[in-house]
N, C-alpha and C positions, 0 to 999 in steps of 0.2 A: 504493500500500500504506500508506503515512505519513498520507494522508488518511483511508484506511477505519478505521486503527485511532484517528485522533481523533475520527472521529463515533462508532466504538463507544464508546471511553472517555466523550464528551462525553453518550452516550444513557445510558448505565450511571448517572452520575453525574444528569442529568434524573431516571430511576428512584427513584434513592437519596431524591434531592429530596423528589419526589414520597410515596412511602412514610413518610419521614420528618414528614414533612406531615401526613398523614393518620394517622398515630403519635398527634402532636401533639393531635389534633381530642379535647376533654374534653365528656364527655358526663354533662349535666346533667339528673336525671329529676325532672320536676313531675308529683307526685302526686296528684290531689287525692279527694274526698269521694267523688263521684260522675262518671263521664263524659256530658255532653246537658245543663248545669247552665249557666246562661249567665253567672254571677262567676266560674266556672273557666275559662271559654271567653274570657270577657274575661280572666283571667288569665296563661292563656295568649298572647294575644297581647303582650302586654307582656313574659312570658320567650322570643320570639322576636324581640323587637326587643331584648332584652337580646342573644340571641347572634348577632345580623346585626352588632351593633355591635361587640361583643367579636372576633369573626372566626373565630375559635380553637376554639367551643363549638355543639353540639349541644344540643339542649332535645330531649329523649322525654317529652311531653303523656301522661300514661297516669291512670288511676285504674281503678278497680270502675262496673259496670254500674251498682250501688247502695250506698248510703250504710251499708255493713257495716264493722266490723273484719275480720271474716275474707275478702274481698275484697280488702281492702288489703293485706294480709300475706300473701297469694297475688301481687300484684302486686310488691311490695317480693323477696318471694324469687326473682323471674324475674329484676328486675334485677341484683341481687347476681349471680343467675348471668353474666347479662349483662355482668357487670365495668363497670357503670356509674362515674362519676367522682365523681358526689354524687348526693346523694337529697335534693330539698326538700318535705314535704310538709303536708298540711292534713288532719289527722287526724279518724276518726273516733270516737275512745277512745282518752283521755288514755295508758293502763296497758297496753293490750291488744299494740297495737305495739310495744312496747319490747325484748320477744327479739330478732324481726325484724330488728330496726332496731340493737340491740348487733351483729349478726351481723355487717351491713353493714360494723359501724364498725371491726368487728374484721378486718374485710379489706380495710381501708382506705378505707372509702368515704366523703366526708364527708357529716355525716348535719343536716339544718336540720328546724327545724315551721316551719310561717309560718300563719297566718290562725286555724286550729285547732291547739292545741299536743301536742305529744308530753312526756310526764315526765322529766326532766332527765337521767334514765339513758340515755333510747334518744335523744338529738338531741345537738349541740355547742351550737345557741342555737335560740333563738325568735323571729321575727319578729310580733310586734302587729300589727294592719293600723294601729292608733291606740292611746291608752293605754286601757287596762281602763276603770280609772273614769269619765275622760271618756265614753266610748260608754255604761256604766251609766247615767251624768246624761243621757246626749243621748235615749236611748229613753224613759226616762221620761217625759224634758220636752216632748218631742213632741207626747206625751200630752197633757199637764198645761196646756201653754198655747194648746189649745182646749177645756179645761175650766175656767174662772174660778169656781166653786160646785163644782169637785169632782165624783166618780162614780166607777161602778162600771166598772174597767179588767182586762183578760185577758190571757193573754201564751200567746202562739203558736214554740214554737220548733222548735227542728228535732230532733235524735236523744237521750233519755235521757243520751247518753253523753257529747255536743257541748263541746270541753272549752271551746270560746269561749263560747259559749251561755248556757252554765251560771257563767263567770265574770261574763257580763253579765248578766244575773240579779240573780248574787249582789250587786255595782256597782251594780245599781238598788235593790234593796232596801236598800241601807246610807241611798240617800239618799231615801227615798220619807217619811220623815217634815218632809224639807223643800218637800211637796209638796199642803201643806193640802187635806182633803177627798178626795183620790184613794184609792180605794182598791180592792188586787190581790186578784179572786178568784177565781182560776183561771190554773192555768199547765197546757197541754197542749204533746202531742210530734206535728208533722205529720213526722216522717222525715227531710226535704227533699224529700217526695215529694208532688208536687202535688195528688192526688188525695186520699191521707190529711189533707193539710192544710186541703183544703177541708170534707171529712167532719167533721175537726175542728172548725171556723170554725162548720160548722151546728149542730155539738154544744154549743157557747159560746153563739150567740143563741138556743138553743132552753132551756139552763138557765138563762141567766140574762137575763130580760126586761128588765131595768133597766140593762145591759149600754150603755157611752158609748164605749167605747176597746178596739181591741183592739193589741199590739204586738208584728209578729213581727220579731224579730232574724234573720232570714234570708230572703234574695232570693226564695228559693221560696216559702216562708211566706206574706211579705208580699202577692205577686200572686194568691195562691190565696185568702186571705184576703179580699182587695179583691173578688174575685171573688163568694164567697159570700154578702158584704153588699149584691153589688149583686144579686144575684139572688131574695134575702130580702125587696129592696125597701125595706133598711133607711140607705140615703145620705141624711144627713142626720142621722140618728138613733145612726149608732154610727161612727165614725173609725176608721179602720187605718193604721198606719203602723207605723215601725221603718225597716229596714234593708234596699233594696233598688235596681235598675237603673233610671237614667232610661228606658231607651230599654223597659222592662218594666211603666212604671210611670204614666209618661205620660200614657194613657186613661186611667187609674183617678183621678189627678189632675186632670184633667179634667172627669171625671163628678160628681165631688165624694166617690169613696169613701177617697181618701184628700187630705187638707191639705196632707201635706207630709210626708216623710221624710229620711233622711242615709243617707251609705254614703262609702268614700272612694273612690278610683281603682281599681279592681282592676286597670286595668292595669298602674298603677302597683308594685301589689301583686304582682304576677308578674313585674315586669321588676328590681323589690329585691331579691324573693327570689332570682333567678337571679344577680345580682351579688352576693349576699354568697356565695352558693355560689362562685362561679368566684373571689371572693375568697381563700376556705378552702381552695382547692384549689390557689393558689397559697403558700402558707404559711400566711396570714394566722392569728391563733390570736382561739378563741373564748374569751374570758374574761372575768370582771368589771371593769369602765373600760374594755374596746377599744370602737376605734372602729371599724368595717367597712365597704367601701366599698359605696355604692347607686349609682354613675355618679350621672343625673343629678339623682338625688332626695340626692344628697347624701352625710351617713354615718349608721349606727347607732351611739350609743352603751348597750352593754350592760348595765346593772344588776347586781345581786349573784346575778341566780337565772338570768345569762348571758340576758336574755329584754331587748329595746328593740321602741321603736313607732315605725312611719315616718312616720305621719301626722291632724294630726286631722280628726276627720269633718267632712262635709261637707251643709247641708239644701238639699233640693230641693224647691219646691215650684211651684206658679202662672204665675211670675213668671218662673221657668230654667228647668224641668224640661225643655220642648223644647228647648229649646237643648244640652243635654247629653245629651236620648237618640238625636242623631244622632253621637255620639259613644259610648258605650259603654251 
């Protein structure tokens, strides 16, 4: 009898454990732009080696079929219901999500932007993938230093609303007067969506014949792009590059439709943002001078508009490019 009742007490108390445990387990939702996007898909993988290593944390991979606001905020209100632990995500409109995402925060939920930013009202901070201006300088120059006499350059980006997009833009334009002879004419929206982008790509070489450079600041962009100038027949004659995946990018570098581009880790990029989230959810507080923990990429220190950059970017071309598209 003395025995039964210590293995029940001893099973009771496993249970307890047990439950306890899985009490514990903080679940972290990475949102991003669109779901079939292969820098989310590499970002993801990085915010699951974030919470293999943490122990304690779940990652929910979710986003919209497509690169909507109202998508996202359909997604965002499931998790709220869901009593998620945080929400990091990669927006697709700076303003739009911001209800949403007060909602979240008002039920406790910690709420991060990373890659694409959320308006200081609906997040606690922001993660940069790198700094603003730098990435502005680095698309330009991409450009610019395989045009030595200058030309007529395009920019290919992803959604009107893109709040990254749009600041890199705005970062190239500040410094495109130190960029003799280059000159921007023409800025279109491919969506993130491959097929628009291309349509776009065709809409650029067909207006402007004189056309040397096109640069799209987004993964999808940039191979949609490469795509269309090589199917134009125009490699050699007009350069793409910007912001995109070795292992995406590869052939086009190759072929010669693109020189060379940058991008930084994305998975790096998913496995930061998941540690500063599991950071916030442990106390930590978002404010200007913290510093927040990234495990292995180190720490963020935050600015005045709570907004830090993990990393500077990174060119691919010729010389690495295989080498790194059998990695991400």
């Amino acid at each position: 009898m003395k025995i039964l009742k210590t293995l029940l007490v001893t099973a009771a108390v496993s249970v307890a454990m047990m439950a306890t445990a899985h009490a514990e387990t903080k679940k972290i939702a990475l949102v991003v732009k669109a779901l079939g996007i292969g820098f989310f898909e590499a970002a993801n993988k990085g915010a699951q080696e974030a919470a293999k290593e943490l122990g304690d944390v779940e990652v929910i991979y979710t986003g919209p079929t497509t690169t909507t606001a109202e998508g996202q905020i359909e997604v965002i209100n499931a998790l709220i219901a869901q009593k998620v632990d945080a929400i990091a995500v990669s927006a697709n409109d700076t303003n739009a999500l911001v209800p949403a995402l007060k909602k979240a925060m008002d039920r406790g939920i910690k709420v991060i932007s990373w890659d694409s930013g959320v308006a200081p009202e609906g997040r606690s901070m922001h993660l940069n993938p790198s700094s603003n201006p730098l990435i502005g300088n680095m698309i330009i120059k991409l450009a610019a230093d395989n045009l030595p006499e200058g030309g007529d350059v395009a920019v290919l980006s992803a959604t009107a609303t893109s709040t990254n997009q749009n600041v890199w833009i705005e970062e190239m334009t500040k410094v495109l007067p130190n960029y003799k002879g280059i000159n921007v004419v023409a800025t279109v929206y491919g969506d993130d969506l491959a097929d628009k982008s291309y349509r776009e790509t065709q809409g650029l070489i067909q207006s402007h014949p004189n056309l040397k450079a096109i640069i799209a600041p987004t993964s999808v962009g940039i191979v949609a792009a490469a795509q269309a100038v090589t199917d134009a027949g125009k490699i050699g004659q007009i350069n793409v590059t910007g912001l995109g995946l070795p292992s995406e990018m590869a052939g086009h570098v190759k072929s010669g439709a693109s020189k060379s581009f940058a991008i930084w880790n994305p998975i790096d990029l998913g496995y930061s943002a998941t540690m500063i989230a599991n950071d916030l959810i442990g106390g930590a507080e978002a404010k200007p001078g913290a510093e927040l923990k990234m495990g292995r990429m180190g720490v963020v220190k935050l600015d005045d508009k709570n907004e830090g950059a993990m990393a500077d970017p990174f060119v691919y071309d010729a010389k690495n490019v295989e080498e790194f598209a059998k990695i991400f």
